[in-house]
Backbone bond lengths (Angstrom), bond angles and torsions (degrees), N, CA, C in turn:
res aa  C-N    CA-C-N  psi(-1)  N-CA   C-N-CA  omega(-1)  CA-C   N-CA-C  phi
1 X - - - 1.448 - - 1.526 108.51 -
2 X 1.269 119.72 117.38 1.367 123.29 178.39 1.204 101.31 -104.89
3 X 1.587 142.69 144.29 1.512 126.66 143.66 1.450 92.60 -127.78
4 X 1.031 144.54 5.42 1.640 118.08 174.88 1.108 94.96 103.04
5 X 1.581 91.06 -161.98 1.672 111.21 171.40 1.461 121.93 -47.02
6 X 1.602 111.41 -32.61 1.219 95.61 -172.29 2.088 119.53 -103.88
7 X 1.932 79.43 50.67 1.635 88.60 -179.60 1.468 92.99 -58.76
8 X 1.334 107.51 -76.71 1.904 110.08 -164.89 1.413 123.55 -4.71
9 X 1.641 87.68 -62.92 1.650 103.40 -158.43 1.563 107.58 -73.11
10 X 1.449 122.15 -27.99 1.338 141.66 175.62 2.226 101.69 -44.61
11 X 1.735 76.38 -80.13 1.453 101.63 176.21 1.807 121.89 -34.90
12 X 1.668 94.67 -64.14 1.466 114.60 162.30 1.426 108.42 -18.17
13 X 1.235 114.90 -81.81 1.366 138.76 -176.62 2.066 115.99 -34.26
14 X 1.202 91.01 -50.91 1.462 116.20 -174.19 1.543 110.03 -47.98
15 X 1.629 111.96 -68.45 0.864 151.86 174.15 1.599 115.90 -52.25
16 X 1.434 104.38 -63.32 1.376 88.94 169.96 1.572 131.87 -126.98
17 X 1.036 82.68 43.32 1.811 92.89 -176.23 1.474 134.55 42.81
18 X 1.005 91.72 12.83 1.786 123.42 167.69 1.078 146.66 -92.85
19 X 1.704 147.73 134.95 1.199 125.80 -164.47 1.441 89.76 -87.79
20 X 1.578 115.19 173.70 1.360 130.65 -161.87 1.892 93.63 -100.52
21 X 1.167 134.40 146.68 1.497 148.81 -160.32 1.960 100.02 -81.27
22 X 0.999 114.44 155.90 1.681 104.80 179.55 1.703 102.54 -57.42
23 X 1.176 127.91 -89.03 1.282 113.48 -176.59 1.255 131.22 -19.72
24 X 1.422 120.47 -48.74 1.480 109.96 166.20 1.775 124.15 -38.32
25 X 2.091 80.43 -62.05 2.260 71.92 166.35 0.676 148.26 -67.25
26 X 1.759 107.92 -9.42 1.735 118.15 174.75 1.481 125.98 -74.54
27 X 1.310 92.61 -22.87 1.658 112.72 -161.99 1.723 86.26 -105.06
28 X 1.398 135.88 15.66 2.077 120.77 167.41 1.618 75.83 -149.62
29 X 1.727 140.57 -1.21 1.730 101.43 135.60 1.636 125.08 -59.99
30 X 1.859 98.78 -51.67 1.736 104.85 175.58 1.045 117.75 -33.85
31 X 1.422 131.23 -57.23 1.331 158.24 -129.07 2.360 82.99 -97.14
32 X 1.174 115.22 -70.06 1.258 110.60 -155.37 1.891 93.53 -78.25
33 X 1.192 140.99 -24.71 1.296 135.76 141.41 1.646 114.27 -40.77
34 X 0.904 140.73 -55.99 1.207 150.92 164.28 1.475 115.34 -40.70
35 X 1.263 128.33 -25.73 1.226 137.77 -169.44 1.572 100.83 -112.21
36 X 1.305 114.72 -36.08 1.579 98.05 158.10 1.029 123.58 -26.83
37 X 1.674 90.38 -91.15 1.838 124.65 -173.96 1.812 96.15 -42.25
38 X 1.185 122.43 -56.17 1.464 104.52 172.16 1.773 121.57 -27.57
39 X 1.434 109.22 -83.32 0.854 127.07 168.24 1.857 126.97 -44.20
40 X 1.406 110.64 -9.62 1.149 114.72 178.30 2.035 90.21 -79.16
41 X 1.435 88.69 -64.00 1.292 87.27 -148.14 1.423 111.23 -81.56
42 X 1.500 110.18 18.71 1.573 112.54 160.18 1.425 124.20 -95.57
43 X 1.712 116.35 6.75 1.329 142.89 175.57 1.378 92.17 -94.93
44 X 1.389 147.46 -39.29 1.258 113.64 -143.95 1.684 92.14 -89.30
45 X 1.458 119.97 168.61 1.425 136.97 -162.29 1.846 113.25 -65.25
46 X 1.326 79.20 -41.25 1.853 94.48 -175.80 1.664 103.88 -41.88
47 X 1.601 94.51 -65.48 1.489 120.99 175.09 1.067 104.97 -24.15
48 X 1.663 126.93 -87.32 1.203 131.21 -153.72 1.425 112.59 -68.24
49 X 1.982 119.51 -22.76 1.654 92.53 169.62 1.821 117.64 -85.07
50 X 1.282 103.72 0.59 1.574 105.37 179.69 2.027 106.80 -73.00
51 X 1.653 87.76 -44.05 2.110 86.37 -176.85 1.886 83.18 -81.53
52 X 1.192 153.44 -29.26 1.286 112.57 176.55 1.135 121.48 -62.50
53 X 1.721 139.06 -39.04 0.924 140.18 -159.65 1.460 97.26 -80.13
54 X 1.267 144.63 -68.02 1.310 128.70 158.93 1.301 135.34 -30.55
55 X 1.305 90.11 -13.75 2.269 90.58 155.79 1.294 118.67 -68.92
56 X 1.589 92.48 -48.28 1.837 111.72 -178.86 1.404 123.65 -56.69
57 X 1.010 96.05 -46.81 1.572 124.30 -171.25 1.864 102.83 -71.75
58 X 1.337 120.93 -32.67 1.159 134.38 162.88 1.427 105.73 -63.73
59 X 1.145 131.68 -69.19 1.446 137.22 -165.98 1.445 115.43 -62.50
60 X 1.493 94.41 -14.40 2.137 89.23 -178.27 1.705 111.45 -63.44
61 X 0.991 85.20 174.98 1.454 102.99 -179.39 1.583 103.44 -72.26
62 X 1.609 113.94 140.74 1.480 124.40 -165.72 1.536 91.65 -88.38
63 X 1.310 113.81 135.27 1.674 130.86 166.18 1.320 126.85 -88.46
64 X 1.569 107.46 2.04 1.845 97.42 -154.11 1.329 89.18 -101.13
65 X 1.218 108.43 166.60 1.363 129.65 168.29 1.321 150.91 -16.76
66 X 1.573 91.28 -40.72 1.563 122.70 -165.59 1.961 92.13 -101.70
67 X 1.363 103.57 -20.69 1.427 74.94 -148.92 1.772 76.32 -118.94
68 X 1.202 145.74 34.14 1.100 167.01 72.16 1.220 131.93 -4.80
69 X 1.355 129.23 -38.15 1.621 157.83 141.42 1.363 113.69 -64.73
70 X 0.824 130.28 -47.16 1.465 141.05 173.78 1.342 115.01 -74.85
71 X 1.545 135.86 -20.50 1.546 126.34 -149.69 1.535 103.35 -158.50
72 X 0.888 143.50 144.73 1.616 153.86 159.65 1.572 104.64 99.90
73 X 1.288 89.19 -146.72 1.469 116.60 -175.64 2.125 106.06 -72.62
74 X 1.153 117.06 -36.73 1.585 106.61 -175.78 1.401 93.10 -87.64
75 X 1.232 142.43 -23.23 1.626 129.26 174.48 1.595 130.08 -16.47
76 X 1.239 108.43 128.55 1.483 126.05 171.42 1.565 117.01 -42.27
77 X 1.328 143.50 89.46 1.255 123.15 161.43 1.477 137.62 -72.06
78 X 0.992 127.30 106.51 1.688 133.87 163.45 1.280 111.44 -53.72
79 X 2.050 88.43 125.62 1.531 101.51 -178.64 1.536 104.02 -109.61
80 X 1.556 123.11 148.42 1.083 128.79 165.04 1.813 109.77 -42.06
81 X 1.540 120.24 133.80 1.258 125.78 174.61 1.713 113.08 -72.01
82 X 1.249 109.04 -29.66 1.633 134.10 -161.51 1.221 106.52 -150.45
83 X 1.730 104.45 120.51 1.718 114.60 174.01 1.711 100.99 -68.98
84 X 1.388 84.41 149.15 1.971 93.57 -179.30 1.567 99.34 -76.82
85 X 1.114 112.62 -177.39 1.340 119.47 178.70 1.236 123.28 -104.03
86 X 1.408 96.55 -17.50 1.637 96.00 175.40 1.352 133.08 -92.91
């Protein structure tokens, strides 16, 4: 059962056979208005190439210093302390 925002007040209800107090509804209208406008403006086009490119831009390859030392071609190799015996 999904209803959104207005799980609470749904649930609320269920549970205790009661209507829910004004603040409660004011504060899961805000809340399900809020989830519009979210959702509006995570539809519009702009949006979606700004969070794609910050996917990309996430996934590149790290440049800094540390992780330069740690990774590729200039990387640290570890040598055995003690030849094995076999």
């Amino acid at each position: 059962m999904n209803v959104g925002p207005q799980w609470s007040p749904t649930v609320w209800k269920q549970v205790t056979d009661s209507s829910q107090g004004c603040h409660f509804i004011k504060l899961y209208e805000k809340r399900e208005k809020q989830l519009s406008l979210s959702n509006k403006s995570k539809s519009y086009p702009q949006a979606q190439t700004y969070r794609w490119k910050r996917k990309v831009s996430a996934a590149d390859e790290s440049t800094s210093k540390s992780a330069k030392s740690s990774y590729g071609n200039e990387a640290i190799q570890c040598k055995d302390d003690i030849a094995a015996p076999f």
